[in-house]
N, C-alpha and C positions, 0 to 999 in steps of 0.2 A: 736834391730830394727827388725833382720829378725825371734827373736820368737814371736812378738807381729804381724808380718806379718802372720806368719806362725798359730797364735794361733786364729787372725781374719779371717782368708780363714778356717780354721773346724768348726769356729763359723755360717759362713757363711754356710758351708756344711753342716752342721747338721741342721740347721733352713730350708735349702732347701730342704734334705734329709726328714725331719721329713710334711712338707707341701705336698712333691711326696704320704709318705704315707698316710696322711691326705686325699690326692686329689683321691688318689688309689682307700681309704677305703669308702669314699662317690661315688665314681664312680659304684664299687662294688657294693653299697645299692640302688642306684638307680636306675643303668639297672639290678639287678639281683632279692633282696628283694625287692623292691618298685614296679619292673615296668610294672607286671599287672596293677597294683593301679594306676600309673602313666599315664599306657597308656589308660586305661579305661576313667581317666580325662579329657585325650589329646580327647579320640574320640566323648567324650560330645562336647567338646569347637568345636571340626573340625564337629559333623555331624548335621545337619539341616532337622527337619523332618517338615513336612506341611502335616495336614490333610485335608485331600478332600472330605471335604460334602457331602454326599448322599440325592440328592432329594427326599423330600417325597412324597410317590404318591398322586394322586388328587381325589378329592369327585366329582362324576358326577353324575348328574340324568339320568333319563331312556333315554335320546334322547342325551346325550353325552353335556349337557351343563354344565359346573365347577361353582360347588357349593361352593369348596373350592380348592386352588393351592398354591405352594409353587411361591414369586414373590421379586422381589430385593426391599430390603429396606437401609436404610441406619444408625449411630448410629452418631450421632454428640459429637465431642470430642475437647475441646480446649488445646489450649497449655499457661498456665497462664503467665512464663516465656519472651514469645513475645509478649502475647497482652501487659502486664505490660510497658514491656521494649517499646514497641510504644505509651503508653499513652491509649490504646482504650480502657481498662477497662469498662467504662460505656458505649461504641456506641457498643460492643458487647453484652452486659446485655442486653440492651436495644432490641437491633436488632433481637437478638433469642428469647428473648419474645416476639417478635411477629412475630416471624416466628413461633414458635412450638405454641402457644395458640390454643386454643380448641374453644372457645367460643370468644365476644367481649366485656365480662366483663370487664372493666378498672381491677378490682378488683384483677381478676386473674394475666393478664399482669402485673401488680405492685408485686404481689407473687413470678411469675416467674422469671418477674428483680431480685429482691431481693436474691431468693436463687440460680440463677446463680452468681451474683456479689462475693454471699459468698463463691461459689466453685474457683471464677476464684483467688479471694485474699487470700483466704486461704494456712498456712505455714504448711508443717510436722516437725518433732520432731526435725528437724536439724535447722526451722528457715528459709526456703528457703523454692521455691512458689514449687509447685511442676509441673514436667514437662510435667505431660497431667492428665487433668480429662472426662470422657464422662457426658455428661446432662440426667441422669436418673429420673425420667422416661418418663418426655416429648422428649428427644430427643435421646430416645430410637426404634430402629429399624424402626423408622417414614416409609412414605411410599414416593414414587416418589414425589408428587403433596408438598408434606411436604420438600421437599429434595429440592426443585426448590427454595423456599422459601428461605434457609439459601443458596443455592449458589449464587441467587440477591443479598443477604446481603452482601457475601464476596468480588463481584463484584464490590459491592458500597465502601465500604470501601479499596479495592484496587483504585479504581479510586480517592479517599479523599485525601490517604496517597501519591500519585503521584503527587495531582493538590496542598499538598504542601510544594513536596520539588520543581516541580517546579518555584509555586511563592515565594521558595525561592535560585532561583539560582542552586539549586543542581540538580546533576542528579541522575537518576529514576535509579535500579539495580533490578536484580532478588529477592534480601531478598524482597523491595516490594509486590511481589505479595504474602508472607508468612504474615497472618496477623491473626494468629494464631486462625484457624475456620477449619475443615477438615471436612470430609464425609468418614466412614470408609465402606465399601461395606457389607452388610450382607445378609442375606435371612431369610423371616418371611412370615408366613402364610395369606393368605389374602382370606378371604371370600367377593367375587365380589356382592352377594345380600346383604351384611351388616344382620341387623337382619332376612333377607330370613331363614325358618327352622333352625333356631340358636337351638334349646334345642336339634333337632337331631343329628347335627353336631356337636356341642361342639364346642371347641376353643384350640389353642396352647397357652401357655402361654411363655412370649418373651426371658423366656430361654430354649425354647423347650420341655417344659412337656406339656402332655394333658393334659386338663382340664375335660372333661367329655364327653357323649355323643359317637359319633361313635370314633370322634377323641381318645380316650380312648380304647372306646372298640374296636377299630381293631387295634389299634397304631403299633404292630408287625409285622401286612402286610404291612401297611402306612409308615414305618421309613425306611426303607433301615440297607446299612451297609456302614457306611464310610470308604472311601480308606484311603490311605496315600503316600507318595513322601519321601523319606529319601535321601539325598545326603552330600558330604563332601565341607566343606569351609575353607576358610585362614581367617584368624582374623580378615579381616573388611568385610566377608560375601559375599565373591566370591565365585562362586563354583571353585571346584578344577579341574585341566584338566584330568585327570586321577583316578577324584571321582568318588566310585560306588557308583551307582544309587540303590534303592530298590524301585520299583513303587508297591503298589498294590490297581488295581482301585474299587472306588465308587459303591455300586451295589443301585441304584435306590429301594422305595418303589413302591409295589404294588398300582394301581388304584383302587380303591372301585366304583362300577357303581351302583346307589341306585335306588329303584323301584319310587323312587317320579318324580314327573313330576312337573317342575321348574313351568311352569304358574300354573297348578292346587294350586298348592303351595301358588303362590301370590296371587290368587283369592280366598282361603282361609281365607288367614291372610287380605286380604286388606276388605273382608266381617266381619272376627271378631273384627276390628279393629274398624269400625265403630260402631258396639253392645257395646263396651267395651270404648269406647268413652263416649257413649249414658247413659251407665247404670249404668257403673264405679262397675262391680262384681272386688269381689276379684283376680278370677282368672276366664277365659273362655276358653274351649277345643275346638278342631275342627279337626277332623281325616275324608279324604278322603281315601277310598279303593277303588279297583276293589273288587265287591263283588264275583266274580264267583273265583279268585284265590288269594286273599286278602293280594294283592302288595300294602304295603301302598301308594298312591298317593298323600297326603297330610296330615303333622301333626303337629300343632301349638297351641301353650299357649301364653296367655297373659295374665301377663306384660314379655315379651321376654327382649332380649339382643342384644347388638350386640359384636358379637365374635372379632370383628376388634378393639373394645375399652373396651374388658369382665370386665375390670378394675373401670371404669366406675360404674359400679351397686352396688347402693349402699343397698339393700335388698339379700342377699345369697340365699332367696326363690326365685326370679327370674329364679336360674339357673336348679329348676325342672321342670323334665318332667312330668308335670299332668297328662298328655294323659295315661300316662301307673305306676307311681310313687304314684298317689293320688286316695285314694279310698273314695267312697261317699254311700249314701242310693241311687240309684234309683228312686223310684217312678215307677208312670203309665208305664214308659218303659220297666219295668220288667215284666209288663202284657204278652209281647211274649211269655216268657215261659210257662206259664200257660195256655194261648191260645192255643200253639203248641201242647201242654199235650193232650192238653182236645180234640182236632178235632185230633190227632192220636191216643187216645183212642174212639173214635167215640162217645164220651159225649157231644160237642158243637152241639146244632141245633140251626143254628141263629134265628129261629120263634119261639123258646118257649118261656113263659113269665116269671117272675121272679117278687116279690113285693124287687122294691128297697127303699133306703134311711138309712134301719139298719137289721143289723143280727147280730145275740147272738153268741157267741163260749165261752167256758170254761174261765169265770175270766175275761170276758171284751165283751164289745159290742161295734161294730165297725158299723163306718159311710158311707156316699156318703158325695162325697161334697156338693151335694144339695140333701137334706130331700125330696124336693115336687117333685119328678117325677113318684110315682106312678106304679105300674105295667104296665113294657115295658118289651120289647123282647132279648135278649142276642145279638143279634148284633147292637140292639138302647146302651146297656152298654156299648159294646166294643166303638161306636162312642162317648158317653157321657162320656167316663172313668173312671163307675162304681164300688169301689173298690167293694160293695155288691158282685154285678156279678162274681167277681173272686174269691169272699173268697168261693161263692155256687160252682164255678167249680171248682178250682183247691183244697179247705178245704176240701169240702162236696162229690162233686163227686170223685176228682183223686183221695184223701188219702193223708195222709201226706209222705207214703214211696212212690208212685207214683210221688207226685213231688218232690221229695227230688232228686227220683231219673232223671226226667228230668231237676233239676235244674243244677245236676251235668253233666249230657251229654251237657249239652251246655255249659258245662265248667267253670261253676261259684265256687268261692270255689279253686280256683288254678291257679296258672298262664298260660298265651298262650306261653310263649316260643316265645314269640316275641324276634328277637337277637339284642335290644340295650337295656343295661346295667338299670338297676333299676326298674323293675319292681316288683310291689306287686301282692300277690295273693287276695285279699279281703277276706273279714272275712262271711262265714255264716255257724252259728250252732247255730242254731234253736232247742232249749227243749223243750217249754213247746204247747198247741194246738194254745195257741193266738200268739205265735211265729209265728207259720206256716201260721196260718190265715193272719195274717200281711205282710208275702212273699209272697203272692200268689199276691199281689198288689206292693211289691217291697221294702217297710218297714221292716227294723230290721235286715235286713241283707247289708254288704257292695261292694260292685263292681268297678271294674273301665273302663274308658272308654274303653281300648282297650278290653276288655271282652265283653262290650258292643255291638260292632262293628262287631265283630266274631259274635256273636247270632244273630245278623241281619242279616248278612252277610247269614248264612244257610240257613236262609228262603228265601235270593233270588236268590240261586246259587241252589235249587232243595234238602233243607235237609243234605247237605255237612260241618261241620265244619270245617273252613281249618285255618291253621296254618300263622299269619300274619308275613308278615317278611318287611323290608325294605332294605336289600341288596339282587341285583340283580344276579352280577357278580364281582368275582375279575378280573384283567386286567392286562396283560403284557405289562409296561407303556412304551415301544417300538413299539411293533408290534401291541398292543390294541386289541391282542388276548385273548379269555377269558379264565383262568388257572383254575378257579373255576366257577360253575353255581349252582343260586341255585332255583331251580322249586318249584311251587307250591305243597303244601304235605296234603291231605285228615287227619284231625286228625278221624273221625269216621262220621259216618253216623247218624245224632240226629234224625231223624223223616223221614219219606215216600217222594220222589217227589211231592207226590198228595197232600200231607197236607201242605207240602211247598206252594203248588200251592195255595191252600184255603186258608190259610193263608194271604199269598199275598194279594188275595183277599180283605182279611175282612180288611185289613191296607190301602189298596186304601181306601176304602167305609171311612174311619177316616178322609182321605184328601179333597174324590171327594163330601161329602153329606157336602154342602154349610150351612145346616140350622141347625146341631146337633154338625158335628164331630169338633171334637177339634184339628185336624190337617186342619182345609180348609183353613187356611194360607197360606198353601205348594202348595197349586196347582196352578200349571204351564198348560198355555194353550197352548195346543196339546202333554203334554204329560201324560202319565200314573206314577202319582207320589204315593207311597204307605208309610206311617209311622206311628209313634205315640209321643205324647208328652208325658214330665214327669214333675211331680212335687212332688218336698218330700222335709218337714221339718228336720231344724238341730237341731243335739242335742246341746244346749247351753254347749261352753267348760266350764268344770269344775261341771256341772250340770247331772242331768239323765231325766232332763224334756226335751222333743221337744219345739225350739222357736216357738213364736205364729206369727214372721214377718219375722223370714231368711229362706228364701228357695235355693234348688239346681235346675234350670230349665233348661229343654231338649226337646231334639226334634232329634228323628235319621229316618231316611227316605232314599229309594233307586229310581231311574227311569232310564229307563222306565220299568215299572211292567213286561210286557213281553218277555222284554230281558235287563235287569240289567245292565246298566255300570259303573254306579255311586253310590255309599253310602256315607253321610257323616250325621257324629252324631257332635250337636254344644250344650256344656254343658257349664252351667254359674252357678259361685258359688256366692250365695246372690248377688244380682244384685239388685239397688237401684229403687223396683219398685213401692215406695211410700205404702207401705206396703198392696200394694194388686198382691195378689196370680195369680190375673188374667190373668196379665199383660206377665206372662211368656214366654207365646208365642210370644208376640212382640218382646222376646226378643234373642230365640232361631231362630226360623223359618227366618225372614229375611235374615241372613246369610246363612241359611241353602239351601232356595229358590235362593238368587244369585250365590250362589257356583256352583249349580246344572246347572243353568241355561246355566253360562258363561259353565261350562266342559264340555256342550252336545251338544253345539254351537263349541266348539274348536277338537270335537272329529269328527264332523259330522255327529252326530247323528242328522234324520231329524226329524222335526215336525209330527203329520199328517198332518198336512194342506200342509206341503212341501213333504210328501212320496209318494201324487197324481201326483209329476209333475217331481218325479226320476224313471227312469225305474229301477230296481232292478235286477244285473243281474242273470241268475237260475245257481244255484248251479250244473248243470250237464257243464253248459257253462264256467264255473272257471276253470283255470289253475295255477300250482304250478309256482314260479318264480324262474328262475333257479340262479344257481353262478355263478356268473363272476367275482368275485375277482380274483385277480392276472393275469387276460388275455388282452390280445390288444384289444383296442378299436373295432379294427376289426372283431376277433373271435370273440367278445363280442354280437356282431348286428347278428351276422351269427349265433350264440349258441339263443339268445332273438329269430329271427327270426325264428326257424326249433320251438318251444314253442306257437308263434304267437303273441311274445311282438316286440313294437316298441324301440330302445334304444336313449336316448339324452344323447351325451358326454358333460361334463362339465370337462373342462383344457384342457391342451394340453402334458400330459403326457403320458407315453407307456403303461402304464398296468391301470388297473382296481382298485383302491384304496378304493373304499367304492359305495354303491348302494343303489338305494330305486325304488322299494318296497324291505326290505331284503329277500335273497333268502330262500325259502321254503313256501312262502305268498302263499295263495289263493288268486285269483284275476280270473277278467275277463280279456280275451287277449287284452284288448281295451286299459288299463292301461300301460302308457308309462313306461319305468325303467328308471332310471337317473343316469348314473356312473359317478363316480368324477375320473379323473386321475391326479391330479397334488395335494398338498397339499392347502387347503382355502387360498385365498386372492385375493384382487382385482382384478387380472386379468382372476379371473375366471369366465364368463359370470353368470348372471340368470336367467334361463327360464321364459318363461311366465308361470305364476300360473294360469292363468283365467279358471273360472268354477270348480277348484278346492275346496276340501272342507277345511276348517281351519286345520283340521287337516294335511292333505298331506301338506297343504302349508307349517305345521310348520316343520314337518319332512326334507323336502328337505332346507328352510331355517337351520335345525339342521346342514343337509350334508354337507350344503356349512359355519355352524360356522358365520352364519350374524344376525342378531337381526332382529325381524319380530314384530310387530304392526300391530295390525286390529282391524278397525271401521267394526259396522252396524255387521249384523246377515248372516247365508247363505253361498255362494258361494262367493269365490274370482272376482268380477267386474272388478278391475285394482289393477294396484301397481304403489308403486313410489322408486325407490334406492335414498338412499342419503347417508351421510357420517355423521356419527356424532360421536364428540368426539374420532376420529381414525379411529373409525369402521366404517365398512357398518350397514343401516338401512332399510328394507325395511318395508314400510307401503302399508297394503293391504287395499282395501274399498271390504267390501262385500253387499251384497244382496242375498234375498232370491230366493228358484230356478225358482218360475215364473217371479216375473222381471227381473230375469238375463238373462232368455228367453226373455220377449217383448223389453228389450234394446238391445238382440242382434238382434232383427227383424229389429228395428230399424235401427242401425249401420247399417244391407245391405242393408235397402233400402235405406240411406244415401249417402252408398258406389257405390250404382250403379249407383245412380241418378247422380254421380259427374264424375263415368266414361263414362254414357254416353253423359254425356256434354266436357267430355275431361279435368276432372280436374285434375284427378287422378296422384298423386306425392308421393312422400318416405316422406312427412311428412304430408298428411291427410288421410293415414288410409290406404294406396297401399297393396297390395300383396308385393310387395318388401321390403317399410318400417315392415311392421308386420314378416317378416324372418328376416330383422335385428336386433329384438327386441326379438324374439324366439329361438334361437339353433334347436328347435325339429323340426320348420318347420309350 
């Protein structure tokens, strides 16, 4: 008995003994060989990292309006498992096709039921629903207005699931309100003019790649650098009391500030939109500049895009930029350069005579478009658009290395260096004599618009080719200080001031002679409008004949003659003009004409008729406008005043935040300054605008970030603030300067007539009422 005791207690020992080593030898491998490995697992499972999105900076135009900004979106994601489990399978199908639809196609709405239903009941490989799908690609990064939509829905369907447990006795709990539908928060690009300058901007695509255009090509100043948040948790995702933290924060992308100007912009595209309507071309360009330093101001193709839905388009050519991408033959409009040739080698006398309708050159004889005109004068050609005329000056007289070589000074044959992405340089090499012949009128050789533009541009900026660009400034998206500037740059000198001058000239006489020139579409009454039209056949693709019925038609023009603020060139490719050639100008020039119109109106540039009744003030009487950024309101009046400006404060904050006129302006002392101190929003007063011109007015609307609308031509008459859609709205009525004079004759003798009858109160028109409606007084 006590050896079978004694031989089970070593049995027992040794099974103990031999597990101690067991337990030992695993203890050993685990803290000692393993437990790098081990604790490197452990630090996976305990640390929690969250990246922290770096905002992209925003696309602004020249007066600080957002062309494009980063804006919350949201991503619709269901949970298959609860709808199932509550039955709603089909009131959610149902409910987010019509929430995310596009259109009120039944059509579609049946599609989108459809292949929601298949995500929500769909099994993976195990046989089980799975426990979340997102709605790609309709309910995909949606936007707010889209996001209201499915939270109604989920609201509705919470109130369903409630009204019936309690018509049936039970009561209502938190799962309830879980009715498997969420809103995951994201951030997505949102262009606020929708297809507003879409082929400049480009577009993000919704998982954050650029798509083209600036977006593209500056995306390294635009993107930022994302942060991150690392911390330690317990295994249901606490943090820990004693976790270290690793923060390292978000650096924000650069602000890109663009030389375009958001209205020019829309009166652009709202001009070629109508041509393109009308005519149904292929494709129709439209480039606004400032010609004296050739800041793009407007630049649009159509058929455009909209960047908010880039998805949508269902043609890939859409998304080029013609303006500067697509190269074409010119025509008549290529005549400038051979013009400019000819009168800076002092060969053009517009009185001499010439026998037009055909001229001989080596291997071909070339036409007018009308045979019967007879011996006329060289500036009757230039209005009638002669090609005879040019082939005699720029073939016969310059030479062929004379204009070869002004073809190339005004930069044809290579690109501008314009800085958004795709541009071509167009093609000319010119061999044989009828080659040259044929360029001297704009045939056989290829160009593109933005080439175009610039060679205009010289001739009315004094003989200057300058370098076009559309980014302004970059921007420190804090302080909206500019980290980068980039000024206008001289590429060379093409021709004399003076022939620039004549030139000018001879392109008015195309517009302003009613009875020949081929531009007298263009003219605008009281101003000085100078251009010329083009027309050039295409070569049929796959052919080397020119069609006998597709043509390219143009029209590029600047005003006012005397002092340039506006060019814009409006190119249409085959436009459906019942197959007469004639027609092309009806189809260029109208848009060409209302673009002009509206920009010289919104710039305040005045009429003649209206320059009789502005005093102009002299250039010795101008003073520089000082800075008052960063100073009190106070110092601010007292620095403006020792200058001889008056200042109007707008907010009620301590320092000087932003100003107009900005400092360094020439102006007259009479011109009030306007400093904002507090950041935009409703509570910051509006001046009165009255007697201003559209421009100022739009500027200080810029300053105070409100949205401004103006009727009628002229001078600011009155305004109205109202609110729409969240924002402020101010609507201006203008008029021209002398009625804005005999209505304000009017008004005092209105006004006096009431006071001296004793009518006079704070709401017909008092001294008192008009300071509570003014700040400046």
């Amino acid at each position: 008995m006590s050896k079978r005791i004694k031989l089970r207690t070593l049995l027992f020992g040794g099974l103990f003994t031999l597990f101690f080593v067991i337990l030992a030898g695993r203890l050993y491998y685990v803290q000692v060989v393993e437990a790098s490995k081990l604790l490197g697992m452990a630090q996976k499972m305990w640390d929690t990292d969250r990246v922290l999105p770096a905002r992209r900076g925003a696309i602004l135009d020249r007066n600080g309006a957002a062309l494009a900004i980063d804006a919350d979106a949201y991503t619709v994601a269901v949970l298959p498992q609860i709808v199932i489990s509550k039955g709603l399978e089909s009131e959610v199908s149902q409910g987010l096709a019509e929430a995310l639809k596009t259109s009120d196609d039944p059509g579609e709405v049946e599609r989108l039921r459809q292949k929601i239903h298949d995500r929500i009941t769909s099994r993976n490989d195990s046989g089980k629903y799975y426990s979340e799908v997102e709605i790609h690609n309709e309910g995909w990064k949606i936007d707010s207005d889209t996001a209201g939509k499915v939270k109604e829905l989920i609201a509705r369907l919470q109130q369903e699931l409630k009204n019936q447990k309690e018509a049936a006795g039970q009561k209502t709990d938190k799962e309830d309100e879980n009715v498997g539908i969420y809103l995951r928060p994201e951030q997505s690009r949102f262009y606020p003019g929708n297809q507003l300058a879409s082929h400049l901007l480009g577009y993000m695509s919704k998982d954050g790649k650029p798509g083209m255009g600036l977006e593209a090509a500056y995306n390294d100043v635009l993107k930022g650098t994302d942060g991150s948040l690392s911390y330690e948790t317990d295994r249901v995702g606490v943090e820990l009391p004693d976790s270290k933290v690793t923060y390292k924060p978000a650096v924000d992308g650069k602000d890109l500030q663009l030389t375009i100007d958001k209205n020019i912009q829309f009166y652009l595209e709202n001009a070629l939109r109508k041509a393109y309507e009308k005519y149904h071309p292929n494709t129709i360009i439209g480039v606004a500049v400032d010609p004296k330093t050739m800041e793009i101001l407007g630049m649009a193709n159509l058929p455009d895009f909209n960047p908010n839905k880039y998805w949508q388009v269902q043609n890939q050519k859409n998304f080029i930029n013609t303006a500067i991408a697509s190269q074409y033959e010119p025509g008549s409009t290529f005549k400038l350069v051979t013009l400019a040739g000819a009168v800076q080698e002092n060969l053009f006398h517009p009185n001499d005579t010439y026998m037009s309708g055909h001229i001989a050159v080596p291997g071909r004889v070339l036409h007018d478009w009308d045979t019967k005109w007879g011996r006329m004068t060289y500036l009757d050609g230039l209005k009638r658009s002669s090609n005879v005329a040019f082939v005699k000056l720029g073939y016969e007289m310059l030479g062929k290395e004379r204009l070869m070589d002004y073809i190339s000074r005004f930069g044809f044959g290579s690109k501008t260096g314009i800085d958004i992405p795709g541009e071509v340089p167009g093609v000319v090499n010119m061999k044989y004599d009828a080659e040259f012949a044929t360029a001297t009128y704009g045939q056989g050789l290829t160009v593109t618009a933005i080439q175009q533009v610039a060679a205009y541009a010289a001739i009315a900026n004094g003989g200057k080719l300058m370098w076009p660009h559309v980014v302004k400034r970059i921007l420190d998206p804090q302080t909206h200080q500019p980290l980068q500037t980039f000024e206008p740059k001289v590429v060379r000198q093409v021709v004399s001031p003076e022939t620039a001058r004549k030139v000018s000239g001879y392109l008015e006489q195309v517009v302003s002679d009613q009875k020949i020139g081929t531009g007298r579409l263009a003219y605008i009454d009281g101003y000085r409008v100078a251009g010329k039209t083009g027309t050039a056949n295409i070569v049929v693709p796959g052919e080397s004949t020119y069609s006998k019925d597709q043509w390219v038609v143009s029209f590029i023009g600047y005003a006012p003659v005397e002092d340039p603020k506006i060019l814009v060139a409006i190119i249409a490719d085959r436009p459906d003009m019942g197959g007469d050639w004639h027609e092309g100008s009806q189809v260029t020039i109208p848009p060409f004409r209302e673009t002009v119109i509206q920009t010289l109106r919104y710039m305040g540039v005045p009429s003649s008729s209206e320059q009789s009744h502005v005093v102009q003030p002299e250039a010795a009487q101008q003073t520089t406008v000082p800075d008052l950024a960063g100073m009190t309101p106070g110092d601010a009046g007292k620095q403006a005043e020792k200058a001889g400006f008056t200042v109007v404060t707008l907010g009620s904050g301590s320092s000087v935040l932003k100003q107009y006129p900005a400092a360094g302006t020439l102006t007259a002392p009479s011109q009030r300054i306007y400093i904002v101190t507090q950041e935009p929003g409703d509570d910051v007063p509006v001046p009165s605008l009255k007697g201003k011109s559209l421009r100022d007015a739009m500027e200080i609307c810029s300053l105070l970030q409100i949205s401004c609308h103006a009727s009628g031509e002229g001078y600011v008459a009155d305004q109205t603030l109202s609110a729409g859609s969240g924002a402020r709205v101010l609507e201006l009525r203008l008029l021209p300067a002398d009625q804005l004079a005999a209505a304000d004759k009017t008004a005092k003798a209105d006004d006096s007539r009431d006071q001296a009858r004793g009518k006079a109160s704070p709401g017909t028109g008092s001294t008192q009422a008009k300071k509570q409606q003014d700040p400046s007084g």
